[in-house]
C-alpha positions as CSV (number, residue, x, y, z in Angstrom):
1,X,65.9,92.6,119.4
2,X,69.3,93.0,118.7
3,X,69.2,89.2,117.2
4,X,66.5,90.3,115.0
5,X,68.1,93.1,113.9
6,X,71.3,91.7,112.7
7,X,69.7,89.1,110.9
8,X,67.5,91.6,108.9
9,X,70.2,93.5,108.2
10,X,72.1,90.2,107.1
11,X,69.5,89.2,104.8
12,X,69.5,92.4,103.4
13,X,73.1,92.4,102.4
14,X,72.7,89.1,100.8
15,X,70.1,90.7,98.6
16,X,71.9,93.8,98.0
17,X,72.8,93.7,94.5
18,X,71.2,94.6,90.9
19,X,71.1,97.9,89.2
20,X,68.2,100.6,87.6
21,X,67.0,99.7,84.6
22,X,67.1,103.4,82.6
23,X,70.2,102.1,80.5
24,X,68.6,99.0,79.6
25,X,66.6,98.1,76.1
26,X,63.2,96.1,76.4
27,X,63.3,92.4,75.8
28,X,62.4,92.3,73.0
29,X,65.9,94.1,71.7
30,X,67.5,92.5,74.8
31,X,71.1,92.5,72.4
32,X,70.8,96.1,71.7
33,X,72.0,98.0,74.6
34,X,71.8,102.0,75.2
35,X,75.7,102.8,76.8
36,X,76.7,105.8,78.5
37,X,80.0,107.3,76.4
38,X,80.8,110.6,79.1
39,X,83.1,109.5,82.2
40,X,80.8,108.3,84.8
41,X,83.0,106.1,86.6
42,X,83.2,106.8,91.0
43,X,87.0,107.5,90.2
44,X,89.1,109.8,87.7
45,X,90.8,108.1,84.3
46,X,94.1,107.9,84.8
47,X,96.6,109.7,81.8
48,X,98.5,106.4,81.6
49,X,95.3,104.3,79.8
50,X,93.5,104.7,76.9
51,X,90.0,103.5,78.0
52,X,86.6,102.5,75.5
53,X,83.7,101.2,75.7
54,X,82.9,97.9,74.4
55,X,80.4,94.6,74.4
56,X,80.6,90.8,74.4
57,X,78.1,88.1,73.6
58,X,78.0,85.0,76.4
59,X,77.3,81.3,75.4
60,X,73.7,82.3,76.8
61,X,72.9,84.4,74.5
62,X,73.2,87.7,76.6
63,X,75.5,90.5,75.7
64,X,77.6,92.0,78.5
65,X,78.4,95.9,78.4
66,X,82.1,96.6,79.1
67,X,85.2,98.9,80.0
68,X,88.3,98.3,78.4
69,X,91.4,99.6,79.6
70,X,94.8,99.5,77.6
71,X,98.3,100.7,78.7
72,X,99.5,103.6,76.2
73,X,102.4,103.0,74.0
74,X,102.9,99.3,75.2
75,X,103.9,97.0,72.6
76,X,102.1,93.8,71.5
77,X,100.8,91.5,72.3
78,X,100.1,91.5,75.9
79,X,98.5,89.7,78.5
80,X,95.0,90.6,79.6
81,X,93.2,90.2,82.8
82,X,89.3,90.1,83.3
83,X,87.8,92.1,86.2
84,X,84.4,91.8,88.2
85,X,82.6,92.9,91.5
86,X,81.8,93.0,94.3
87,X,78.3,91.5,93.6
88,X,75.3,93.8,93.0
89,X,78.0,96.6,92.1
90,X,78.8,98.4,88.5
91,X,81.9,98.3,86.1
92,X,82.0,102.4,87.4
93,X,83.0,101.0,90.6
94,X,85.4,98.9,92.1
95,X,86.3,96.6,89.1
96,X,86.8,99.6,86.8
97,X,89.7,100.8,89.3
98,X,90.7,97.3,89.5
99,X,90.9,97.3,85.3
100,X,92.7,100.5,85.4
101,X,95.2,100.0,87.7
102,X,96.3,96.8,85.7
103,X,96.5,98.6,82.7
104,X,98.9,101.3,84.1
105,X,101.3,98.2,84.8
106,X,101.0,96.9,80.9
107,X,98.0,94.6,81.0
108,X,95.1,95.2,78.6
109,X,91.7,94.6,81.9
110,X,88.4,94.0,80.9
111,X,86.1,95.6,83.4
112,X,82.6,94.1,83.1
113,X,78.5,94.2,84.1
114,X,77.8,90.6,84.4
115,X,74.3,89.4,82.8
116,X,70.8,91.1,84.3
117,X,73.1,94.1,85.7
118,X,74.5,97.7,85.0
119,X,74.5,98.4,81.4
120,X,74.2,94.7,79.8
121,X,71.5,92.4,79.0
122,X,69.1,90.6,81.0
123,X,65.7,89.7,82.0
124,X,64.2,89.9,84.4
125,X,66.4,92.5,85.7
126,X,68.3,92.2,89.0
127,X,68.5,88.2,88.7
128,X,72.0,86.2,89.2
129,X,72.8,82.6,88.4
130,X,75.9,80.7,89.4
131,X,76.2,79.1,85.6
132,X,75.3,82.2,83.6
133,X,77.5,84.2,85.8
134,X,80.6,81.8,85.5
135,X,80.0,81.7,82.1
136,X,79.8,85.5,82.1
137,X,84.0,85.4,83.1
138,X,84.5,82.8,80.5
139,X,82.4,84.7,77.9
140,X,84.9,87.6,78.8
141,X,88.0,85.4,78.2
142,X,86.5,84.8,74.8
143,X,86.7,88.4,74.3
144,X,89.7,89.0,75.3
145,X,91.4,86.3,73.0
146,X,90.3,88.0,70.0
147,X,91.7,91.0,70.5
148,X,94.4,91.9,68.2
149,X,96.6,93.6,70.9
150,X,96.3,90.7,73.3
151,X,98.3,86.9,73.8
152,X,95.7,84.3,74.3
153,X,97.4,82.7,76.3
154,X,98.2,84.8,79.1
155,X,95.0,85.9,80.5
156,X,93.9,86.3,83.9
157,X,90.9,87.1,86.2
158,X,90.1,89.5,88.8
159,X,87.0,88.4,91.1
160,X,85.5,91.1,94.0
161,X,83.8,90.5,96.6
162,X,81.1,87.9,96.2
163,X,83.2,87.5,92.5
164,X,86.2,86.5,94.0
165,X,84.3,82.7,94.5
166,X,82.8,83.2,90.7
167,X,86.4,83.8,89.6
168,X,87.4,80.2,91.6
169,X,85.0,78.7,89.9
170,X,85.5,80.0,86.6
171,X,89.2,79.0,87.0
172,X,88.8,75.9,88.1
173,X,86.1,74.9,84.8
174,X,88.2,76.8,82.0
175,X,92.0,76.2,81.1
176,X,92.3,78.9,79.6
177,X,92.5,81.5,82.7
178,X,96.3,81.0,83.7
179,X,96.1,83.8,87.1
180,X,93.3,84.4,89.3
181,X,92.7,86.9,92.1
182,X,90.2,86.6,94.4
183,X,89.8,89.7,96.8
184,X,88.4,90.3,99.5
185,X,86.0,87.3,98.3
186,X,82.7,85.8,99.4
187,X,81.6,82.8,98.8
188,X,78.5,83.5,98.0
189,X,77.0,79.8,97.6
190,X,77.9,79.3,101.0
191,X,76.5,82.4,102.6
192,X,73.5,81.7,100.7
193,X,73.0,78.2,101.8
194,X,74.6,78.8,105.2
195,X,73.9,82.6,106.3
196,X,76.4,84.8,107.1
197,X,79.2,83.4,109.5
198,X,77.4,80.0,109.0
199,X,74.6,80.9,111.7
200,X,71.9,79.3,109.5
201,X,73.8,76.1,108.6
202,X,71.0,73.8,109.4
203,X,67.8,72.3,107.7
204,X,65.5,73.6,109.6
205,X,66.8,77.2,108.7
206,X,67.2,76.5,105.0
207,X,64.3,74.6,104.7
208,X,62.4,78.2,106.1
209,X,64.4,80.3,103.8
210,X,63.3,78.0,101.1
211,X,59.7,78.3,102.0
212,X,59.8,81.5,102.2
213,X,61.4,82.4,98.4
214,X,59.3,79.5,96.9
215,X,55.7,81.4,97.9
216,X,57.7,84.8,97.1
217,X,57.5,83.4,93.3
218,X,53.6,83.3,93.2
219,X,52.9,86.6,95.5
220,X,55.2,89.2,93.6
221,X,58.2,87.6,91.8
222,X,59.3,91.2,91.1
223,X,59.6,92.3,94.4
224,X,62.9,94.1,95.2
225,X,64.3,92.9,98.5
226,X,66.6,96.5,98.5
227,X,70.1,97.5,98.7
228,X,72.5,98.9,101.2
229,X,70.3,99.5,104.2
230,X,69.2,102.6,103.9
231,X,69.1,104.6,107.1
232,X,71.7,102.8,108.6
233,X,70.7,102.1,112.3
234,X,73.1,103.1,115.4
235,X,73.5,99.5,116.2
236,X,74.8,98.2,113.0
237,X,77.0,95.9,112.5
238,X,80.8,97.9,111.5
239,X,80.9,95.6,108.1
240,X,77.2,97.0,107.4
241,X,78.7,100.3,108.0
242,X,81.3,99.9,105.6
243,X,79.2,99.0,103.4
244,X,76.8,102.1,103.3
245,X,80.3,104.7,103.3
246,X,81.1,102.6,100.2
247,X,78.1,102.3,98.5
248,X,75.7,105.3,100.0
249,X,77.9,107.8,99.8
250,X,80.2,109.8,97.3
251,X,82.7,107.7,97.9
252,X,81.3,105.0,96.0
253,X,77.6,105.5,95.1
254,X,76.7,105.4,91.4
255,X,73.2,105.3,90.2
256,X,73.0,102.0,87.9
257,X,74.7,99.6,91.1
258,X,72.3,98.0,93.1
259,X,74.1,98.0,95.9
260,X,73.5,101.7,95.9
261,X,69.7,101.3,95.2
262,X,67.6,99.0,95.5
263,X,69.2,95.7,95.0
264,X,67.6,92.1,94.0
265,X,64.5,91.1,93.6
266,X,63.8,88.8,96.5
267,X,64.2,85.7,94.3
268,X,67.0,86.9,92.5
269,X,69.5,84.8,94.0
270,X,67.7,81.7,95.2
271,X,69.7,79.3,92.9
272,X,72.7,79.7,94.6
273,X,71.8,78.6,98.2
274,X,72.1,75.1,96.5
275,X,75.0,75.4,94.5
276,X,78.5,75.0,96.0
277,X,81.2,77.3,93.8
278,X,84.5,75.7,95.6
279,X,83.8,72.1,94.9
280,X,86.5,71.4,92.0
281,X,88.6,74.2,93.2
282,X,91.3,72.0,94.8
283,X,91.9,71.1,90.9
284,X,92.9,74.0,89.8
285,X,96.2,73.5,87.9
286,X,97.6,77.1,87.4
287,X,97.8,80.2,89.3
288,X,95.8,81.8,92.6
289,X,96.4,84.2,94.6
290,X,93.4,84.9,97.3
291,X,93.4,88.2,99.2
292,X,92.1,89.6,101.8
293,X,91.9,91.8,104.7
294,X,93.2,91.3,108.3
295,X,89.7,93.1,110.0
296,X,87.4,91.5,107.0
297,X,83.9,90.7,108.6
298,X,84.4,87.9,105.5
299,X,88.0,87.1,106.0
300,X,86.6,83.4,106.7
301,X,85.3,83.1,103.3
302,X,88.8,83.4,101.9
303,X,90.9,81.2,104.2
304,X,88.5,78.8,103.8
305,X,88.5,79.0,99.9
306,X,92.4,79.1,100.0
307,X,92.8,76.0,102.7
308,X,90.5,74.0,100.8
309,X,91.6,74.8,97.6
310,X,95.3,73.7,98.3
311,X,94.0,70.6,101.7
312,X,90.9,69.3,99.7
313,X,89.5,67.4,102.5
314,X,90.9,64.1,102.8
315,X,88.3,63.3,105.5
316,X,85.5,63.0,102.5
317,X,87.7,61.6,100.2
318,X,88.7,65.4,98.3
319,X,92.5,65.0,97.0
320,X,94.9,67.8,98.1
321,X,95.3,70.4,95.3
322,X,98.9,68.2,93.4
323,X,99.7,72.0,92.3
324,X,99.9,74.0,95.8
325,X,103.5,75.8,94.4
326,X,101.4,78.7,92.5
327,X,98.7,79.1,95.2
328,X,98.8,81.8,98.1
329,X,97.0,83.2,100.7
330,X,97.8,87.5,101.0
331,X,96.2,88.9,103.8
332,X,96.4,93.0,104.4
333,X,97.3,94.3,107.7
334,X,94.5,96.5,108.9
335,X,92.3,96.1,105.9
336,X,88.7,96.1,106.3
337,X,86.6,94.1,103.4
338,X,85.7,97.8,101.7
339,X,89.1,98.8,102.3
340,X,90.2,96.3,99.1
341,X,87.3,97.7,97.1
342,X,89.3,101.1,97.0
343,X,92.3,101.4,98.9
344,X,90.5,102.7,101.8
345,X,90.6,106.1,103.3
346,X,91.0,107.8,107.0
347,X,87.5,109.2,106.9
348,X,84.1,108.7,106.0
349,X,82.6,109.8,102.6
350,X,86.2,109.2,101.4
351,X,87.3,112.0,103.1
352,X,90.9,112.3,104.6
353,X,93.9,110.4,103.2
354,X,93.8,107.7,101.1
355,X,94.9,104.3,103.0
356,X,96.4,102.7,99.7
357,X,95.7,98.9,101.1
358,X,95.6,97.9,97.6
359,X,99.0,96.1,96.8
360,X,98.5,96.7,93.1
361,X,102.5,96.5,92.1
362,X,101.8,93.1,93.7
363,X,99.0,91.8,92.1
364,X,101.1,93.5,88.9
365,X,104.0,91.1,89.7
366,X,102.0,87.6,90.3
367,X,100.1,88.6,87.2
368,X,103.5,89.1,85.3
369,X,104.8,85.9,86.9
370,X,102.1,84.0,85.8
371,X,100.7,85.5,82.4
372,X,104.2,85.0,80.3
């Protein structure tokens, strides 16, 4: 029972992602999107930024809905960093703090809803795709390096969660990103193709979950698979937990993240249980700094990425990375994975103190190291 249990609620957190649709335009004005202008982010602005709304056209010909943040009375040009997750949340959540925090230490950040999610383009709704989504970083590197405030050539990216293995892959296909953070990352061609903790890495498994999506597409290809499990049973697993005080409560719920709601549809994802994000990674020429946290259910994903990334794998013929100076591996004492999405606090709800397990003067200081 328990077993069955754990992988329901598994399969539901790999589908947990998406958003509502009530800010989005019908296809047939996909480009023209409806954006909220009132504060509705899940933390306040901080007096140190000056903060707008803006939008971005990909090389797919969807337009992404954005936050910018800028530093007030900083003088240009400066360098810029890019900012997404966790996957299946909002800009208004964790990557908007992320983009805020960076421009109280003098970066211009770029908080963004990738393609088919939160406030930009996309249909059907509630679909990801490893290209369009890498492309969705790069798109937001184009945008950045036409901003008049803003050095071209000193831009970075911030990838969340299941964003952190986008951002590797982003880095590792376009020159242009000179600094990437991954946090608290998944990987999530490899949970997709492999289950959570590898439990499913077989063929006999994969071949099932195949079968299974493949006759989803002719029964109900809109069917929504659902969000953050929603009650949360007793015997949940503590990262499930997390995951509902993030996204199910004050403390992080906002009404256009899937996670919050009611996630994918069933075959939103199904593309990426054959990709592989990390293959190129151990190319990767400039600047990587992968976090995560000591008690992360996922912490695997990231040492993995990191080792890799700076090993290859010699037994298969994968070179070591011939630029392992600018990589590094920062994991948080105590940290939980939700913990990086905010800080982290001593209650539930966000009650109590804040925990503050976000280094942000350090990720200020690789990004100032690297982005000059």
């Amino acid at each position: 029972m328990m077993k069955k249990l754990f992988i329901a609620i598994c399969m539901a957190m790999l589908v947990a992602c998406g958003n509502n649709e009530s800010n989005y335009q019908s296809k047939d004005n996909m480009n023209k999107l409806e954006l909220t202008q009132e504060w509705d982010k899940v933390f306040p602005l901080s007096e140190n930024v000056n903060h707008r709304k803006v939008t971005f056209d990909t090389q797919y010909g969807f337009t992404l809905a954005a936050d910018l943040y800028e530093p007030k009375d900083a003088q240009a040009p400066l360098a810029a960093i890019a900012v997404s997750g966790p996957f299946g949340a909002t800009k208004e959540q964790s990557s908007g703090l992320y983009a805020m925090r960076m421009a109280e230490r003098g970066f211009v950040a770029l908080a963004f809803d990738p393609s088919y999610t939160g406030e930009s383009s996309g249909e059907p709704r509630r679909t990801a795709s490893p290209d369009i989504n890498t492309e969705d970083f790069m798109a937001a590197v184009d945008f950045l390096s036409k901003q008049e405030n803003v050095d071209a050539n000193r831009i970075g990216i911030i990838g969340i969660c299941g964003w952190g293995g986008i951002a590797l892959n982003a880095a590792a296909a376009d020159t242009r990103i000179k600094a990437t953070v991954a946090s608290t990352m998944y990987d999530m061609t490899r949970v997709s193709g492999n289950g959570y903790f590898d439990a499913n890495d077989n063929e006999g498994d994969r071949y099932a979950a195949r079968e299974a999506v493949s006759r989803q597409r002719l029964t109900d290809p809109k069917a929504m698979a659902g969000g953050v499990i929603d009650p949360l049973p007793d015997e949940a697993p503590q990262f499930v937990k997390d995951y509902y005080d993030y996204y199910k409560t004050p403390r992080g719920y906002h009404k256009r993240s899937g996670n919050s709601n009611d996630g994918w549809r069933i075959i939103g994802t199904q593309a990426f249980s054959n990709a592989r994000f990390l293959r190129y990674t151990n190319e990767i020429r400039s600047a990587v700094l992968v976090m995560h946290g000591e008690k992360a259910h996922s912490r695997y994903f990231g040492e993995d990425a990191y080792k890799y990334m700076v090993e290859g794998c010699p037994e298969a013929g994968i070179k070591p990375n011939a630029h392992p100076e600018n990589k590094q591996l920062l994991i948080i004492p105590g940290a939980s994975h939700c913990d990086l999405y905010d800080g982290g606090y001593t209650e539930l709800v966000g009650k109590g103190q804040p925990k503050n397990l976000i280094p942000w003067d350090t990720l200020a200081e690789f990004f100032g190291k690297y982005l000059k």
